[in-house]
C-alpha positions in Angstrom: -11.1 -13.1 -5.4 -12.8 -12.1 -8.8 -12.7 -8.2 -7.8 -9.1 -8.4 -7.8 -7.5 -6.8 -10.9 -3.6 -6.1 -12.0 -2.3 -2.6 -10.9 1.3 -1.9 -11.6 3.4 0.9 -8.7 6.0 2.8 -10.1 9.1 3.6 -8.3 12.9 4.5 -8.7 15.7 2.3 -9.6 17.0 0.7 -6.3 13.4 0.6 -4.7 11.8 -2.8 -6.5 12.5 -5.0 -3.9 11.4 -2.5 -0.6 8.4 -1.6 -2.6 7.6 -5.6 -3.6 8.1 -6.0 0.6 5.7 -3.2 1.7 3.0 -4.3 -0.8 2.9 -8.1 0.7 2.8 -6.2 4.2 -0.2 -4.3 3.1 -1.6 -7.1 1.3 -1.3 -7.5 -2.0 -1.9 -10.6 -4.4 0.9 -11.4 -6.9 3.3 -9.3 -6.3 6.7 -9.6 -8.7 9.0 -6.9 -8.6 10.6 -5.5 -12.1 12.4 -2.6 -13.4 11.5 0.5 -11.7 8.1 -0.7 -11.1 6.2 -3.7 -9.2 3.2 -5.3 -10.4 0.5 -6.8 -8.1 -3.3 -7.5 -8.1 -6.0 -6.5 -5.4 -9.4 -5.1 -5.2 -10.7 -1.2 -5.4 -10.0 -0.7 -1.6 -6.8 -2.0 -2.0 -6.1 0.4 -5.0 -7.2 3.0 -2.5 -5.0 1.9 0.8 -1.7 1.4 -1.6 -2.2 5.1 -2.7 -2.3 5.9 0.9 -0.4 3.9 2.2 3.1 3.1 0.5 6.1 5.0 1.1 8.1 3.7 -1.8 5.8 3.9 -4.8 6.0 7.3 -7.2 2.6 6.2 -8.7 -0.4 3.3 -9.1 -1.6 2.2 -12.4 -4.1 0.0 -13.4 -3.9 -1.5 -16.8 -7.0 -1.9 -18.8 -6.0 -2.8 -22.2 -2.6 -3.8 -24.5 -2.0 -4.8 -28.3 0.4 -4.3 -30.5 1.1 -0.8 -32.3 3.8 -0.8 -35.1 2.3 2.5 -36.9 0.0 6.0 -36.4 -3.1 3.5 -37.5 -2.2 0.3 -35.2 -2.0 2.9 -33.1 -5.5 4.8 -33.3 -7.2 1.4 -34.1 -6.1 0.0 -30.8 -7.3 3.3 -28.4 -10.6 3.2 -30.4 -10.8 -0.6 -29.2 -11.6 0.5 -25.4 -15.1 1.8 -25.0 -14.0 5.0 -23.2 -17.8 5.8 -21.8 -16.9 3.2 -18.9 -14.2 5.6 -18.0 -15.4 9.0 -18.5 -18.1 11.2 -20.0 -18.7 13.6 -22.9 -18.4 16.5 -20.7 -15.5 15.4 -18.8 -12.1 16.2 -19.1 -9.0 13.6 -19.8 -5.0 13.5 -20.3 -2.8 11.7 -21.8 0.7 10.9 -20.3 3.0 8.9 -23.1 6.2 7.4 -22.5 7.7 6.0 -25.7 10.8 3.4 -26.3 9.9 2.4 -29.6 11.4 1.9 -33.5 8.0 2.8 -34.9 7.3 5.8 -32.8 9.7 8.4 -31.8 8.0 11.3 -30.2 5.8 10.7 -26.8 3.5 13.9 -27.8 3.3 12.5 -31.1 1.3 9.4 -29.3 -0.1 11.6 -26.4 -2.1 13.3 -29.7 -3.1 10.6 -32.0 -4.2 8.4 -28.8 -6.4 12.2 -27.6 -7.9 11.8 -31.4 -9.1 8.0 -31.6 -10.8 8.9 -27.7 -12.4 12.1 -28.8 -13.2 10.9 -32.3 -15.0 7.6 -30.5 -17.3 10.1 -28.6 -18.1 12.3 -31.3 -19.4 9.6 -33.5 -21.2 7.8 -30.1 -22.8 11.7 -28.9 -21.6 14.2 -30.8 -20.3 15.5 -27.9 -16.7 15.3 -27.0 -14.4 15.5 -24.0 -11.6 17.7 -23.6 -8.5 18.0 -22.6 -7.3 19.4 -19.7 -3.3 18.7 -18.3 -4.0 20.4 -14.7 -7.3 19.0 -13.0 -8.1 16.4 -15.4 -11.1 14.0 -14.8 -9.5 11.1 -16.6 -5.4 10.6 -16.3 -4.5 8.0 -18.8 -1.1 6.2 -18.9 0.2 5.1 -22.7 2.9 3.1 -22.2 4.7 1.9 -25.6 7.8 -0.5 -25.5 8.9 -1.7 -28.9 5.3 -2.4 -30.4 3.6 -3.3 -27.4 1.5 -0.3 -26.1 -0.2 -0.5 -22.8 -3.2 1.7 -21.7 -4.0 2.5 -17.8 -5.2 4.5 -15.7 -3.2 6.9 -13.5 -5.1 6.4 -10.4 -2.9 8.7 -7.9 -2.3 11.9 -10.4 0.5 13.7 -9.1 3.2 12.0 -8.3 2.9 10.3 -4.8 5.7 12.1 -3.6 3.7 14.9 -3.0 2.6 14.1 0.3 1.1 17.5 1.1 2.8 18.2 4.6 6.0 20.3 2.4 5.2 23.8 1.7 8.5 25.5 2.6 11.5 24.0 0.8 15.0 24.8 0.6 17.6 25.1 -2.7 17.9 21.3 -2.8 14.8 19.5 -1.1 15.4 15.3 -1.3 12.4 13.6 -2.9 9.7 12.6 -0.4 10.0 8.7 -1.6 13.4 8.9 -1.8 13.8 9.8 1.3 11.3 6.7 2.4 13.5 4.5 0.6 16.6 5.6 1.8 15.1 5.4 5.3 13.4 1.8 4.6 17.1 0.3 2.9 18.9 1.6 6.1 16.1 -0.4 8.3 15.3 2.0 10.0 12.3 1.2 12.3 11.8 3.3 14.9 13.7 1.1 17.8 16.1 3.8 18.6 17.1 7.6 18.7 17.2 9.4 15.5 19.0 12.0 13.9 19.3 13.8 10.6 22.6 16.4 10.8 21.7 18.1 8.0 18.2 18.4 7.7 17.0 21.2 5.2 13.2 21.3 5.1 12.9 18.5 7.3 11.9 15.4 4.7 13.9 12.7 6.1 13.1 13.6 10.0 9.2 13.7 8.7 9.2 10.2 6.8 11.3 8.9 9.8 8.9 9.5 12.2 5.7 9.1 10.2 7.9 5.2 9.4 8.2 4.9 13.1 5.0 5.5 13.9 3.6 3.5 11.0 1.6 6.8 9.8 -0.1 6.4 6.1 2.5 8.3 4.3 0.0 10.3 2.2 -2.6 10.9 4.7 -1.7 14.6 4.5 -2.6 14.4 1.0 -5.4 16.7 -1.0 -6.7 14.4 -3.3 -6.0 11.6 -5.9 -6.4 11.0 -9.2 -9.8 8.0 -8.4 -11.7 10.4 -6.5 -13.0 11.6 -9.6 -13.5 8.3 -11.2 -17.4 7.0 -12.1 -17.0 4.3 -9.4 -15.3 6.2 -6.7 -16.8 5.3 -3.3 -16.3 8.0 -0.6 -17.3 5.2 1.7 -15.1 2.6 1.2 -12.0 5.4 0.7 -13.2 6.2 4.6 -13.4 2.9 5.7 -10.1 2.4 4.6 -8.8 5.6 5.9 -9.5 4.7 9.1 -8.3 1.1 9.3 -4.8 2.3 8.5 -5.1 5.1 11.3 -6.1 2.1 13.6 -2.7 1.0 13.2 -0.6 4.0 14.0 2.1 3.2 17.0 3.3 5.1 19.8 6.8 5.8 19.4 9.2 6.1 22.3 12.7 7.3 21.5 14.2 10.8 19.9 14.2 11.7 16.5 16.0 15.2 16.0 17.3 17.3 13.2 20.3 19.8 12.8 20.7 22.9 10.6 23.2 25.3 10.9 20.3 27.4 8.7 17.9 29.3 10.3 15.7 30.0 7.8 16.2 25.7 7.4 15.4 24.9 10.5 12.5 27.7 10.7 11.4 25.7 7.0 11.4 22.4 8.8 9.6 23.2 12.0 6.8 24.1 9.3 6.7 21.2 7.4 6.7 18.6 10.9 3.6 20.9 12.0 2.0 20.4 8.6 2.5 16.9 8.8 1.5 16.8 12.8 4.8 15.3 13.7 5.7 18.2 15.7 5.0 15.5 19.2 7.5 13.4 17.5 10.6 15.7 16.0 12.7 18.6 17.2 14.7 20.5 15.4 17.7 22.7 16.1 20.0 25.2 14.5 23.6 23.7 15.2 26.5 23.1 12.7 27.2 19.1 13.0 30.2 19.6 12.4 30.8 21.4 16.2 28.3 18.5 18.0 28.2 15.5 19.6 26.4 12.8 20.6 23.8 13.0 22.9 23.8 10.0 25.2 25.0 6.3 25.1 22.2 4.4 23.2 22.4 3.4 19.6 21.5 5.8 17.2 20.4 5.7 13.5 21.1 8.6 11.2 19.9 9.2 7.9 20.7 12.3 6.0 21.7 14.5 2.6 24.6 15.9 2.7 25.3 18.8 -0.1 26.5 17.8 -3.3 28.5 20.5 -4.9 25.6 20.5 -7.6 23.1 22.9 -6.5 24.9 24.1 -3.3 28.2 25.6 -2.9 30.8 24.0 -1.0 34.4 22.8 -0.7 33.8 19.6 -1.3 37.2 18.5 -0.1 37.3 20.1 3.5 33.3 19.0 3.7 33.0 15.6 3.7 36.7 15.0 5.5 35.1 17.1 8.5 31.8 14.5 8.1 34.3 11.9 8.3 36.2 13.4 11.5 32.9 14.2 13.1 31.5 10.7 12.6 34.8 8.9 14.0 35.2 11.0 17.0 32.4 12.0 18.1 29.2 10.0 17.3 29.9 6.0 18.8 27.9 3.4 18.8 26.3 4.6 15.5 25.0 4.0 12.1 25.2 6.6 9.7 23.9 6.6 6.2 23.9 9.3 3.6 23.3 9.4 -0.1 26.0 11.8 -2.3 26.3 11.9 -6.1 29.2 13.5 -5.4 31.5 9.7 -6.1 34.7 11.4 -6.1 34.1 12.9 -2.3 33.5 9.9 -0.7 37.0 9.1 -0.9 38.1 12.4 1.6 35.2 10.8 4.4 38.3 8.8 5.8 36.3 5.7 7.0 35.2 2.5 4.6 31.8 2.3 4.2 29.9 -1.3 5.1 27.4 -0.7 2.5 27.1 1.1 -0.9 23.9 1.0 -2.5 23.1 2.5 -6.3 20.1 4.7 -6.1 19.5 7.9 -8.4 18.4 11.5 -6.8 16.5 12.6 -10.1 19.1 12.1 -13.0 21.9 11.9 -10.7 23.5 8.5 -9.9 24.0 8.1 -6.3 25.4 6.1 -4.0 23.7 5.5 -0.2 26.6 4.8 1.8 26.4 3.1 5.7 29.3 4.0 7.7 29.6 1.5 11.2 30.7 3.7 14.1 31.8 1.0 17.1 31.7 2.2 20.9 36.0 2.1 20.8 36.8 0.3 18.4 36.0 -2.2 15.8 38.9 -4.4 16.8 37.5 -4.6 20.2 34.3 -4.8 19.1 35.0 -8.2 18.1 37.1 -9.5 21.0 34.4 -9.2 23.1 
């Protein structure tokens, strides 16, 4: 199709492969996963639906321009190359956002500001006139991407980070990441074919991006705004159109999803955020240490959830996860339980093997999600029968 154009989705280090996956289930040409990031071509509406719609990616790009930059005037040569009136007008606003792994350059503001200078000097000479810049609400957000001396110029085309779904208002001392939590939930294949829980829920994330999973809910719908709505060739219509085909797809969902905190002001902060995100049909959440439950009926169960660290929150790490460990094994069969800890060393007092580790990072923190099998008797038997 010749309105199909490259685009690249950003993600976290663990995610290429679940992102690649839900981008050939939405649709998208030429996809090929890479490092922290997936690259893929479609059309404007599909820009639009894969800010919508994906769970895994942090942010879209779309590429419009690369050459090589080995000094200050590579540099401003190759950002005066674009004609920037396509993109934006003299009495508009723009960013710049620089990421820099480079021998020639070694300061991403130092780039941010000489790329500001060939876009505003271009319009000056052009009009007269030039835009400026603004880093909250800008009009233009553009993405200057330089890796040894290639640099590559796109457009930010979500803004904010798409982990800002805009159902979380209330959060607690250590809220999980909105698409990490989508991942997490995605690499545990989870997919809404049986009960749910999350033991230790906080402000809710993992319960919310469960259900919103389970009942294939766009998982930015809640969201204000995006970074194209203010582009010259944003169509409101299409944006609609495509709005509403995804909502056509929502599902019915016909099991329990439930979250635990022995927090009240956690489980009052999660209640809040499931309302924002109207899920409240879907969750329920109640104030119970884990730790003193069981499990609810005989069915299969899937449990997803964020145990503290020891980094932000206090605890005795020891006694902690050896109690996760007892409570699993005694009083939760016939379930799987995955958690995420950066916390390597604890893992060891959880008493059971894990069947899976898998290296993911909660912001600078290496991680581990862990699956822990818990058999109906036991796993010996399991196997007999």
């Amino acid at each position: 199709m010749e309105n199909n154009f490259a685009m690249v989705a950003k993600t976290f280090f663990g995610f290429e492969e679940i992102l690649a996956k839900e981008l050939q289930q939405l649709g998208a040409q030429r996809v090929e996963p890479g490092v922290r990031m997936v690259s893929f071509f479609g059309d404007k509406g599909f820009m639009y639906k894969a800010n919508l719609a994906l769970r895994t990616a942090l942010k879209i790009l779309k590429p419009i321009h690369k050459f090589r930059a080995f000094n200050e005037a590579s540099l401003y040569k190759g950002i005066q190359m674009i004609d920037w009136s396509e993109f934006i007008d003299a009495n508009q606003t723009f960013v710049i956002d620089a990421t820099v792994h480079s021998d020639h350059f070694k300061h991403s503001e130092f780039v941010a500001q000489k790329c500001k200078d060939a876009i505003v000097d271009q319009f000056r000479n052009k009009t007269g006139q030039r835009p400026s810049v603004d880093k909250n609400h800008p009009d233009l957000r553009i993405n200057i991407h330089i890796g040894r001396e290639d640099c590559n110029v796109s457009l930010d085309t979500s803004g904010a980070s798409l982990h800002h779904r805009g159902y979380r208002t209330a959060t607690n001392i250590a809220p999980i990441n909105e698409v990490l939590a989508a991942g997490m939930l995605l690499l545990s294949g989870w997919d809404g074919r049986s009960d749910f829980l999350d033991p230790m829920c906080g402000s809710g994330t993992i319960l919310a991006e469960a259900a919103m999973i389970a009942c294939n809910v766009p998982a930015n719908i809640n969201r204000k705004e995006f970074a194209f709505e203010k582009w010259k060739d944003w169509d409101n219509e299409l944006f609609d159109m495509i709005v509403n085909s995804l909502l056509k797809k929502t599902r019915e969902f016909h099991y329990a999803i439930v979250g635990y905190d022995k927090a009240p002001s956690a489980v009052m902060k999660a209640k809040d955020n499931i309302r924002n995100a109207n899920l409240e049909d879907y969750v329920k959440i109640y104030e119970r240490n884990f730790f003193d439950t069981q499990k609810e009926n005989n069915g299969p169960l899937h449990m997803v959830f964020n145990p503290p660290y020891g980094e932000r929150l206090d605890i005795q790490l020891e006694r902690f996860y050896r109690e996760l460990g007892d409570t699993l094994k005694n009083s939760y069969p016939n379930t799987n339980a995955w958690f995420i800890t950066a916390n390597l060393e604890a893992l060891k007092y959880v008493g059971l093997k894990p069947s899976r580790k898998i290296k993911l990072f909660n912001g600078s923190l290496e991680a581990r999600l862990v699956k822990y099998e818990m058999y109906e008797g036991s796993r010996k038997a399991k196997f007999q029968q």
